[in-house]
C-alpha positions as CSV (number, residue, x, y, z in Angstrom):
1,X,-14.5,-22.2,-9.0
2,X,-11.5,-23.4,-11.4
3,X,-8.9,-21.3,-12.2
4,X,-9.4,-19.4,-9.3
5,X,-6.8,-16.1,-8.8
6,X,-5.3,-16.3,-5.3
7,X,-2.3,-14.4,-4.3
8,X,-0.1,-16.7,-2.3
9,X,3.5,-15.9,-0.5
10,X,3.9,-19.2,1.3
11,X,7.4,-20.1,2.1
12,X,8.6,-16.7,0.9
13,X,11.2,-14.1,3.2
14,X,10.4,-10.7,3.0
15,X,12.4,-7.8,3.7
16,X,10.4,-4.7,4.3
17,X,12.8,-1.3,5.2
18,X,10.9,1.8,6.7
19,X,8.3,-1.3,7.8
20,X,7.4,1.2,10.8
21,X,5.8,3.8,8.4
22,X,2.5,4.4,8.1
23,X,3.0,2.9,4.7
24,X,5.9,0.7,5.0
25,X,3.9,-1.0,7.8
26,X,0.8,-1.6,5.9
27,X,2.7,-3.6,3.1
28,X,4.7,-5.5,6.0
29,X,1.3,-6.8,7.1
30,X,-0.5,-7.5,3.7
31,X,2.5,-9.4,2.6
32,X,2.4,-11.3,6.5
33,X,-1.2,-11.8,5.7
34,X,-0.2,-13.8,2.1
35,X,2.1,-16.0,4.0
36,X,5.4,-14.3,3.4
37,X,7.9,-14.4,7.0
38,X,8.2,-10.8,7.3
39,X,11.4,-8.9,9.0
40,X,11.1,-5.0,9.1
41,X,13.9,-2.9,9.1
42,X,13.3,1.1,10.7
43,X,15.4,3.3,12.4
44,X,11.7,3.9,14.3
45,X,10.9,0.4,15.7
46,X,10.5,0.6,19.3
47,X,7.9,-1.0,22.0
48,X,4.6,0.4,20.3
49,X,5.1,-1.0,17.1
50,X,2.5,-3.8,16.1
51,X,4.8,-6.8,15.2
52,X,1.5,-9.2,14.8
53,X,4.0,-12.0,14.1
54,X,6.4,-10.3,12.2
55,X,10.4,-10.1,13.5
56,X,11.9,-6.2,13.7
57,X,15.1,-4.9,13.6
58,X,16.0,-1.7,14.5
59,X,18.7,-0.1,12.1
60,X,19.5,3.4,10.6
61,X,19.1,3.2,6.6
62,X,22.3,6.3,6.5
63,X,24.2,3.0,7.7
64,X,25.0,0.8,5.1
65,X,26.9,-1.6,6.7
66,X,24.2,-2.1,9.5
67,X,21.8,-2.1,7.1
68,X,23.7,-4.8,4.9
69,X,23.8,-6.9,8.2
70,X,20.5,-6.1,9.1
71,X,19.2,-8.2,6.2
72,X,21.6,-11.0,6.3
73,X,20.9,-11.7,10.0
74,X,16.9,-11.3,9.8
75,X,16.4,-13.0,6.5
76,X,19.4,-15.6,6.8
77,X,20.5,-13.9,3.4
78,X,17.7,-15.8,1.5
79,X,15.1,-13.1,0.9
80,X,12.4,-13.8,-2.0
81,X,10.7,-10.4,-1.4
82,X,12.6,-6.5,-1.1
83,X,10.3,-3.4,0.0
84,X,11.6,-0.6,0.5
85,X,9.1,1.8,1.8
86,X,11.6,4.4,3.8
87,X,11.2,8.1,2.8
88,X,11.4,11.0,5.1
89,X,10.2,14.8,3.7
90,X,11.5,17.3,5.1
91,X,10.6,21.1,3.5
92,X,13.6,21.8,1.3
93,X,13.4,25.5,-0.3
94,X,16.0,26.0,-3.0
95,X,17.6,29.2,-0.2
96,X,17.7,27.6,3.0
97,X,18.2,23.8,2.6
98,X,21.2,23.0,3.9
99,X,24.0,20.1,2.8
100,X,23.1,18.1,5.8
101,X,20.0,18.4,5.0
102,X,20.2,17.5,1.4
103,X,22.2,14.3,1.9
104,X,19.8,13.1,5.1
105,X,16.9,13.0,2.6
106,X,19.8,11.1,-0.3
107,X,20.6,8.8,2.0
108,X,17.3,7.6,3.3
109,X,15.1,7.4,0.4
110,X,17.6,6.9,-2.4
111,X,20.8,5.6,-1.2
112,X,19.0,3.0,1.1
113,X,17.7,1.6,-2.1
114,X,20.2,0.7,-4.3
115,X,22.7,-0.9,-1.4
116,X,19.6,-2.5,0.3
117,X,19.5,-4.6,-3.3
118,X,23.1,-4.8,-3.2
119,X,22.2,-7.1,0.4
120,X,19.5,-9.5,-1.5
121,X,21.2,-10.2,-5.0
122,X,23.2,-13.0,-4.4
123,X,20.6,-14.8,-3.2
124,X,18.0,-13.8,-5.4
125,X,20.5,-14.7,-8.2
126,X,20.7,-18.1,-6.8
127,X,17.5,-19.1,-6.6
128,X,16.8,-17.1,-10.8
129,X,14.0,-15.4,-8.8
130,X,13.1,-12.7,-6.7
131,X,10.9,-9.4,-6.5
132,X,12.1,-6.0,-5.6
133,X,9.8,-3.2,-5.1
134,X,10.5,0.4,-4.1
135,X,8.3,3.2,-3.2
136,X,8.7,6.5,-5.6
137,X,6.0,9.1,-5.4
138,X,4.1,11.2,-7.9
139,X,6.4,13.8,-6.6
140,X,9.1,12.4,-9.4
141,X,6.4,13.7,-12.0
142,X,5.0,16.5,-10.5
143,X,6.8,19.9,-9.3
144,X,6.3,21.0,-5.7
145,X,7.7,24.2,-4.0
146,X,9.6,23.4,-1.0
147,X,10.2,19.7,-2.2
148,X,13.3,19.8,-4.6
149,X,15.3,17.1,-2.6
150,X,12.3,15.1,-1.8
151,X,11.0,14.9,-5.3
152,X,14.8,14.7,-6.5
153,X,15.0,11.6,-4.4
154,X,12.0,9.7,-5.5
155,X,13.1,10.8,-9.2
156,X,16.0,9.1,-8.5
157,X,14.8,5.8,-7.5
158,X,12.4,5.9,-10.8
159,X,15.4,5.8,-12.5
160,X,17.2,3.3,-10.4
161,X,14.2,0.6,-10.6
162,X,14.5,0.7,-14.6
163,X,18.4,0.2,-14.6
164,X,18.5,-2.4,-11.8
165,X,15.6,-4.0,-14.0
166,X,17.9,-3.7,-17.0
167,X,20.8,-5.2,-15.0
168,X,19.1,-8.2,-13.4
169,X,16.2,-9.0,-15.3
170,X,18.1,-12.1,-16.9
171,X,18.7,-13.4,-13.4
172,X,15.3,-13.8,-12.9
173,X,14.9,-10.2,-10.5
174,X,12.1,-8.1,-11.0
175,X,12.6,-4.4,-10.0
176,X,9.6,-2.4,-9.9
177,X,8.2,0.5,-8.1
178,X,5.1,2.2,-7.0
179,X,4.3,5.8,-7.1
180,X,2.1,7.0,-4.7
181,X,0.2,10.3,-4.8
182,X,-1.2,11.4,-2.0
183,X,-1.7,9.4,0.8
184,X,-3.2,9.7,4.2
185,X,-0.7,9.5,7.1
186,X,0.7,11.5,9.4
187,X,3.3,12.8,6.6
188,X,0.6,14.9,5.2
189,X,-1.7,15.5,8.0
190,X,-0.8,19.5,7.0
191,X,-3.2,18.5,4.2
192,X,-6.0,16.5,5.1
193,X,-6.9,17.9,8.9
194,X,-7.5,21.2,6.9
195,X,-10.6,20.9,5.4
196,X,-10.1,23.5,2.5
197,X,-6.9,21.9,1.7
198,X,-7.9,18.9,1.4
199,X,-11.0,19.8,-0.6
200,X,-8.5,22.0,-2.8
201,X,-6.6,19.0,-3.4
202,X,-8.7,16.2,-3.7
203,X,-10.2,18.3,-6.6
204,X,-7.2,17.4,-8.6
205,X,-7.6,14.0,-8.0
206,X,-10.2,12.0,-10.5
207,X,-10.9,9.2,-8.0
208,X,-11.7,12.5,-5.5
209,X,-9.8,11.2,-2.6
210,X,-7.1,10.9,-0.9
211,X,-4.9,7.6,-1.1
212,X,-5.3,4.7,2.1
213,X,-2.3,2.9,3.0
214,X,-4.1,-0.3,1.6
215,X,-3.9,0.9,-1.5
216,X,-0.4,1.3,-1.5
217,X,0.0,-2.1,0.2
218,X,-2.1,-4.1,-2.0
219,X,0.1,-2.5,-5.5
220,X,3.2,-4.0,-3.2
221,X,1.0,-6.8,-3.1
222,X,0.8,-7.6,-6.5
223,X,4.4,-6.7,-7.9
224,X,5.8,-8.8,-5.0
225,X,3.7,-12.2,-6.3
226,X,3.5,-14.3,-9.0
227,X,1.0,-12.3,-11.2
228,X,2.8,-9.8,-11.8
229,X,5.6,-12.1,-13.1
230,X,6.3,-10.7,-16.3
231,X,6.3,-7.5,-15.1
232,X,9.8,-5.3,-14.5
233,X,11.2,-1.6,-14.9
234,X,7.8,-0.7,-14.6
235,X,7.2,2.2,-12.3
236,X,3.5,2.2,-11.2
237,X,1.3,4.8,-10.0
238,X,-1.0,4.6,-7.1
239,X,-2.7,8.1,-7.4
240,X,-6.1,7.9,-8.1
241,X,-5.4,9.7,-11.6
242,X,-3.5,12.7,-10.2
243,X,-1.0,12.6,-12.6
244,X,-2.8,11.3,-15.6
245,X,-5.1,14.9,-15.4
246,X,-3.7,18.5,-16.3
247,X,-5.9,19.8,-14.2
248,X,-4.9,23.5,-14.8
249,X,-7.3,23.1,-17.9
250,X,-10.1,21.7,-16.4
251,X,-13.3,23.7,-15.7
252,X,-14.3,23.4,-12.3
253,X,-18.1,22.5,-13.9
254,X,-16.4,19.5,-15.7
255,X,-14.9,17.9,-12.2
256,X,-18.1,15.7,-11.6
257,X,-16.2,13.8,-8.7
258,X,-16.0,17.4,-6.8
């Protein structure tokens, strides 16, 4: 067939932080599986993790400067491709959470974003191209009790991905990132292993199920290629609808996927 789509990262270096996550690892492997050279960066690599061909480093996103030579030393300095999938979310109640606490969640999910770029510009301004891609969460939309510096976070780097877009788009940088709702890993186990829960919430949800990694990974997929080439600042959800619905007004009757 002529013309034929086919999503492509030959000869492309990818960096992929948090790459030993349930999510962060399923975009390391799709973008392995394209042809991209793929070198994960996680505080949580150790001898279980499923490399399949992939290099690892083990670094703490809280350190900057480790993480800054983390990336020159895996990708030679010449990345094409930046995922950052890190996120840790830890229950944060508005009378207990602590300043620690607070800046653990800063650090990791937000902080790591904005210097991890820092690492790749130069190089990706070089070259006039490159793709960066961060992982938000519907949690930057939507109010949840317990979550203020979790959702605070993810708002943050919502925000972030249009400036950096803004800032870099005439170098030839894309910034974009996904938004996840909710997805099935061992972060939200809580949810899903309880039936009533998960029926509860996946109610909510017009696609009336739960997220799978691979959809996550396939959306990192496509704003790391070519196709989605024109496309930057753009924040994309990966919810199955759960943010698009108000679903405070709709009548149970008129939730045909539940």
């Amino acid at each position: 067939m002529k013309n034929r789509v086919h999503i492509s990262l030959d000869g492309k270096k990818a960096v992929v932080a948090g790459g030993a996550g349930a999510i962060g690892h399923e975009i390391a492997k799709v973008l392995r599986s394209a042809g991209a050279e793929v070198f994960i960066l996680d505080v949580a690599i150790d001898d279980t993790t499923d490399l399949d061909d992939m290099v690892a480093r083990k670094v703490d996103l809280r350190d900057v400067a480790a993480t800054v030579d983390a990336v020159r030393e895996t990708a030679h300095g010449h990345a094409d491709i930046l995922v950052n999938a890190a996120g840790i979310n830890p229950t944060s109640f508005v009378d207990s959470c602590t300043v620690d606490e607070w800046d653990r969640v800063q650090q990791v999910n937000l902080r790591s974003c904005f210097f991890l770029a820092q690492a790749v510009v130069p190089a990706m301004r070089e070259k006039k191209n490159g793709s960066i891609v961060f992982v938000s969460s519907c949690s930057a939309k939507l109010g949840y009790p317990g979550l203020g510096a979790y959702a605070a976070s993810k708002g943050g780097i919502a925000s972030l991905t249009r400036s950096l877009a803004c800032e870099l788009g005439g170098d030839g940088i894309r910034v974009n990132a996904i938004a996840p709702g909710t997805v099935k890993t061992p972060m939200t186990r809580g949810l899903w292993e309880d039936a009533k829960k998960r029926k509860a919430h996946e109610m909510t949800i017009p696609f009336g199920r739960l997220a799978h990694v691979r959809d996550v990974a396939n959306a990192a997929l496509f704003l790391a290629s070519d196709l989605s080439s024109f496309i930057t600042g753009a924040v994309l959800p990966v919810d199955g609808g759960l943010t698009a619905m108000q679903a405070d007004f709709i009548d149970e009757r008129l939730r045909t996927w539940s």
